[in-house]
C-alpha positions as CSV (number, residue, x, y, z in Angstrom):
1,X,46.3,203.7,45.9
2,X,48.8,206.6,46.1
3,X,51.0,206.1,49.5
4,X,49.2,207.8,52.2
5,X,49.5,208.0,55.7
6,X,45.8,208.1,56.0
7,X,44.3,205.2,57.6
8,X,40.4,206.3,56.6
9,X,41.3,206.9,53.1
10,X,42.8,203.3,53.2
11,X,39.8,201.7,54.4
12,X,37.3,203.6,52.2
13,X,39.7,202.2,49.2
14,X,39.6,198.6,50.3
15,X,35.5,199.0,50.7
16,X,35.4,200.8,46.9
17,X,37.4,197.6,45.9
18,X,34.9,195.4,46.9
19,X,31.9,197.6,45.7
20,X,33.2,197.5,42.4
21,X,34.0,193.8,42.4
22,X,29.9,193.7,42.4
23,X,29.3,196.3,40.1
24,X,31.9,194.9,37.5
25,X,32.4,191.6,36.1
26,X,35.9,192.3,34.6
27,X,36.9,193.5,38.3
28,X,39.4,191.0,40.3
29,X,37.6,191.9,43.1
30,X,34.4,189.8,41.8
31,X,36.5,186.2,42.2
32,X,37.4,186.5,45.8
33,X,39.0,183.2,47.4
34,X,36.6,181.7,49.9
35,X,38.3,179.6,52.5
36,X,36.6,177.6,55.4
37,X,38.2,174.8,57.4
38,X,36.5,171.7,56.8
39,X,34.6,169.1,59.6
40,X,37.7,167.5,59.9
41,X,40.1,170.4,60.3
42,X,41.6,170.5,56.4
43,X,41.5,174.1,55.4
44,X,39.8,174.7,52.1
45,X,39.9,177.1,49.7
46,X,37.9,178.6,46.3
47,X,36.9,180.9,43.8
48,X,33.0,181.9,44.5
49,X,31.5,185.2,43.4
50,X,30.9,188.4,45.2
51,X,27.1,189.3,44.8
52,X,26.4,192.0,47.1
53,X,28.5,194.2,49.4
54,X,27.2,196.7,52.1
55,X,29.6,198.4,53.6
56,X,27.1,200.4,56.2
57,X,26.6,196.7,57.3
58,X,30.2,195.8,56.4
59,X,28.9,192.7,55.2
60,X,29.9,190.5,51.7
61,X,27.1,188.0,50.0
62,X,28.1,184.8,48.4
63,X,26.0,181.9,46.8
64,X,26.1,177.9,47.0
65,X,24.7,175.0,46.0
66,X,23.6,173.8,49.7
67,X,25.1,170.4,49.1
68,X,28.7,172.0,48.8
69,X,31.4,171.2,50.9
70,X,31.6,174.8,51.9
71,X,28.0,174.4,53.6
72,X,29.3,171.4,55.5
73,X,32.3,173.1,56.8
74,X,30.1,176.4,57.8
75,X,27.9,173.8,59.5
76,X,30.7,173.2,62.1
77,X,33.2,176.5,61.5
78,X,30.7,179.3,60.9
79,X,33.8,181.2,59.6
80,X,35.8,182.3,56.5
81,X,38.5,183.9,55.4
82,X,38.0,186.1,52.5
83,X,41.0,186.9,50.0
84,X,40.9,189.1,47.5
85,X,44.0,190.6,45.1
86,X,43.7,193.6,43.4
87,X,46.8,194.0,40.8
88,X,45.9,197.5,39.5
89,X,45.6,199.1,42.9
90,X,48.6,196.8,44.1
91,X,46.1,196.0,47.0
92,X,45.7,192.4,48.7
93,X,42.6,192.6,51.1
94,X,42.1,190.0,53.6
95,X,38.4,189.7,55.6
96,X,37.8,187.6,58.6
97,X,33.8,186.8,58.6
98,X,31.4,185.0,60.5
99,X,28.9,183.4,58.0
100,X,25.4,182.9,58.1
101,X,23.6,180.2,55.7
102,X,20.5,180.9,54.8
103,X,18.4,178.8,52.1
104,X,14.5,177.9,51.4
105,X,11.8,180.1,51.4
106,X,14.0,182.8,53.5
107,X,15.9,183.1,49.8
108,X,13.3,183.0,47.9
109,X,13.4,186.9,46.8
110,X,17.1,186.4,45.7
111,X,16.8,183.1,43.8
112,X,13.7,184.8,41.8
113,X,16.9,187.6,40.6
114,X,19.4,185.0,39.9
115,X,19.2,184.7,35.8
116,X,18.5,181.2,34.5
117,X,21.9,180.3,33.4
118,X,23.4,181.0,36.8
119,X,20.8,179.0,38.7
120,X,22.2,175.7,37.0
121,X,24.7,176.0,39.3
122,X,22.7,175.5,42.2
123,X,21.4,172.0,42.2
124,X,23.2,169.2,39.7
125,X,22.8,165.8,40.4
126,X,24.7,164.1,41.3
127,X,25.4,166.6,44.0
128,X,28.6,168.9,44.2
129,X,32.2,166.0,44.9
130,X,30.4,162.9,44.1
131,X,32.8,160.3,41.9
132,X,31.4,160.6,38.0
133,X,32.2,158.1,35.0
134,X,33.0,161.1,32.9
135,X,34.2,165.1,32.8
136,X,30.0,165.6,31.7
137,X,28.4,163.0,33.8
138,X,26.1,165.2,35.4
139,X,23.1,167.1,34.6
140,X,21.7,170.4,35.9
141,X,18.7,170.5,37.8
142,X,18.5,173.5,39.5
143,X,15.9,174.1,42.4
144,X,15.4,176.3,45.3
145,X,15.3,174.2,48.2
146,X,19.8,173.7,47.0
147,X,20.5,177.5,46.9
148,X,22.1,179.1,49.6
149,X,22.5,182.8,50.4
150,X,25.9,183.3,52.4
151,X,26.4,186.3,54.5
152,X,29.9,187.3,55.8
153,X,30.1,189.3,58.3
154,X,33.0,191.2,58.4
155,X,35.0,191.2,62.1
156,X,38.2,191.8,60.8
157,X,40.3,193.6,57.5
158,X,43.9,193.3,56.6
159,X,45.1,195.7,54.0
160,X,48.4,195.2,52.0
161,X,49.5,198.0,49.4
162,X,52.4,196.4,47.6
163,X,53.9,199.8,45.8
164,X,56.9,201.3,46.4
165,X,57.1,201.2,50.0
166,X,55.0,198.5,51.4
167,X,51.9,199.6,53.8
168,X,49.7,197.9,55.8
169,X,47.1,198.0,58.5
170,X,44.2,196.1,59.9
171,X,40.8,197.6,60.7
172,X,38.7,195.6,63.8
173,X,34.6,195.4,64.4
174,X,36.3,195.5,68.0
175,X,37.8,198.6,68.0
176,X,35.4,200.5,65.8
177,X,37.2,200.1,62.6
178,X,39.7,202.8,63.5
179,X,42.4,200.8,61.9
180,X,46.3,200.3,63.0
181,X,49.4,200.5,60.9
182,X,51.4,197.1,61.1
183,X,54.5,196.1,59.6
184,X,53.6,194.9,56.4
């Protein structure tokens, strides 16, 4: 981003950011952070993929295995934070979502599109965080009924150009995404 003092220009970067991070694997926008609090109030944080972005809807689309801790903390904390770091456009984004789980026969359309490879990450057993003897003491075993389809909702973004002269401002569902400068 060039400096600007144009808060719609801003936004419609952060957004292209994100569309890209779906449109290209070598983007750093296609490994956000994902971070939840879990049952028992520990925040946690990981790498997941982006696989689908609507900015109309202003909403992000993430997979799981439903066994994974994430699910469990979504289960109590329907929430996440979304981080994502963009070193080329010296961007950080930050996205505060509600999340919907959805898994089953509702997901079966989007499991049929997920290539074979990727599906062995959606159902191993032992399940996701159980103890194993050794680094390989699992096998895949992919199946439906453990994918989950996560939509994020997005309430609230915070964008952080790091140029020259620092810039920031956070865009609101509330307000109509009309966006406020803040003090970076």
């Amino acid at each position: 981003m060039s400096q600007s003092s144009d808060l719609k220009a801003f936004y419609d970067e952060a957004w292209g950011v994100l569309e890209r991070g779906v449109a290209d694997r070598r983007s750093p926008a296609r490994h956000p952070t994902f971070a939840t609090v879990s049952p028992d109030g520990q925040p946690q944080a990981r790498t997941v993929v982006l696989r689908a972005v609507s900015r109309a809807e202003r909403t992000l689309e993430f997979h799981s295995d439903t066994r994974a801790a994430k699910l469990a903390a979504l289960g109590k904390t329907p929430l996440a934070a979304v981080h994502v770091w963009h070193p080329r456009h010296k961007l950080q984004i930050r996205l505060l979502c509600e999340v919907n789980v959805a898994s089953g026969e509702a997901v079966r359309d989007k499991w049929e599109k997920v290539p074979d490879m990727s599906r062995a990450a959606y159902g191993s057993v032992p399940s996701p965080g159980s103890a194993i003897e050794t680094a390989t003491s699992y096998q895949h075993a992919p199946v439906l009924d453990q994918f989950a389809v996560l939509t994020c909702t997005v309430g609230e973004i915070d964008l952080l150009y790091l140029g020259d002269q620092h810039q920031r401002a956070v865009f609101k569902r509330s307000d109509g995404w009309t966006g406020q400068w803040v003090a970076p």
